[in-house]
C-alpha positions in Angstrom: 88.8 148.0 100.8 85.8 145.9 101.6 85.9 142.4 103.4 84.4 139.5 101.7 83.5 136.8 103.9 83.4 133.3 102.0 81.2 130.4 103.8 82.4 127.4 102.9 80.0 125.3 101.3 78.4 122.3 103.6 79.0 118.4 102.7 75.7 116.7 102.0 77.3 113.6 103.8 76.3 114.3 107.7 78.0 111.9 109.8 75.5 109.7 111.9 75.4 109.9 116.0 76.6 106.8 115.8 79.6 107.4 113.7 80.7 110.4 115.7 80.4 108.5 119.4 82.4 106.1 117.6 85.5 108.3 117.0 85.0 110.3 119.7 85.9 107.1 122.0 88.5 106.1 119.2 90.2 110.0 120.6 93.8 109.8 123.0 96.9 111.6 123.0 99.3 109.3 120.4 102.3 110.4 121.5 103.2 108.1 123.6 101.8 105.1 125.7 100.7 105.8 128.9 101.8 104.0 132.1 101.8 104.7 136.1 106.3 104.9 135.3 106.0 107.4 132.5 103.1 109.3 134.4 105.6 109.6 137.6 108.5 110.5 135.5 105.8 113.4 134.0 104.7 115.0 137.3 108.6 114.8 138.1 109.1 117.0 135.8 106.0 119.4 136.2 107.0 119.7 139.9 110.9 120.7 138.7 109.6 122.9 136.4 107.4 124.4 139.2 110.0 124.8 141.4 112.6 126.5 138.6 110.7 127.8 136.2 112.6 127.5 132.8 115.7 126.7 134.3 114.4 123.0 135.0 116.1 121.4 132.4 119.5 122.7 133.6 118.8 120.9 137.1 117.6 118.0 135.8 120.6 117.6 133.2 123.1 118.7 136.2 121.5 116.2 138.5 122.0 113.4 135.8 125.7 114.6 135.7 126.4 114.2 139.4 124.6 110.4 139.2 127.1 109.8 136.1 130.0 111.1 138.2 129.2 108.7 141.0 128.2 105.8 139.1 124.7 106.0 140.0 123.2 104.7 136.8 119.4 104.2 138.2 119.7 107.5 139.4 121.4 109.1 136.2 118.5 107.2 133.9 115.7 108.6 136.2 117.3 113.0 135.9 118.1 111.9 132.3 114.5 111.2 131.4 113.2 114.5 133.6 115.3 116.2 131.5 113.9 114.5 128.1 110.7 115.9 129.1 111.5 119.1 129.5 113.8 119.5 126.8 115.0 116.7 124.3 117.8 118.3 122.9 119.7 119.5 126.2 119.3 115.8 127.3 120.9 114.9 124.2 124.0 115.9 125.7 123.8 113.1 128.3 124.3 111.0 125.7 128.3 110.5 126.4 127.4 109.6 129.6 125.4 106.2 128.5 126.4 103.3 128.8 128.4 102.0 125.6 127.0 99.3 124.3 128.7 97.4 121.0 
């Protein structure tokens, strides 16, 4: 069986220099907006995950648990969003522990 390769065919509209500095400075990570808080609560969770591998999540979501238990809520809000960063749905378990607001 012989392999065909296909060029695709080239657009006659080039964009200008101008035009491609232009979106190249429009570029950034969307996925959320960065702040010093959110960049802390980041390398939190880097250094966890450096120090536990893929077991991480478990401390963090433990950690969050033993705040909970002694009414630490500053401290159970700071594990529970570690453990949102390193996986969403394992935190979603820490959701009975929230306050319950109606």
């Amino acid at each position: 069986m012989s392999i065909r390769f296909a060029a695709p065919q080239l657009s006659r509209k080039r964009l200008l220099e101008s035009q491609i500095q232009r979106l190249q400075q429009q570029a950034a990570n969307d996925n959320r907006a960065s702040s010093a808080e959110s960049d802390a609560v980041i390398r939190r969770a880097l250094e966890l995950f450096g120090q536990h591998g893929l077991g991480a999540a478990k401390v963090a979501r433990d950690a969050a648990e033993r705040a909970a238990m002694r009414g630490d809520a500053e401290g159970f809000a700071a594990w529970h969003e570690v453990c949102a960063n390193l996986d969403r749905r394992l935190a979603r378990g820490l959701d009975q522990y929230l306050p319950q607001t109606s």
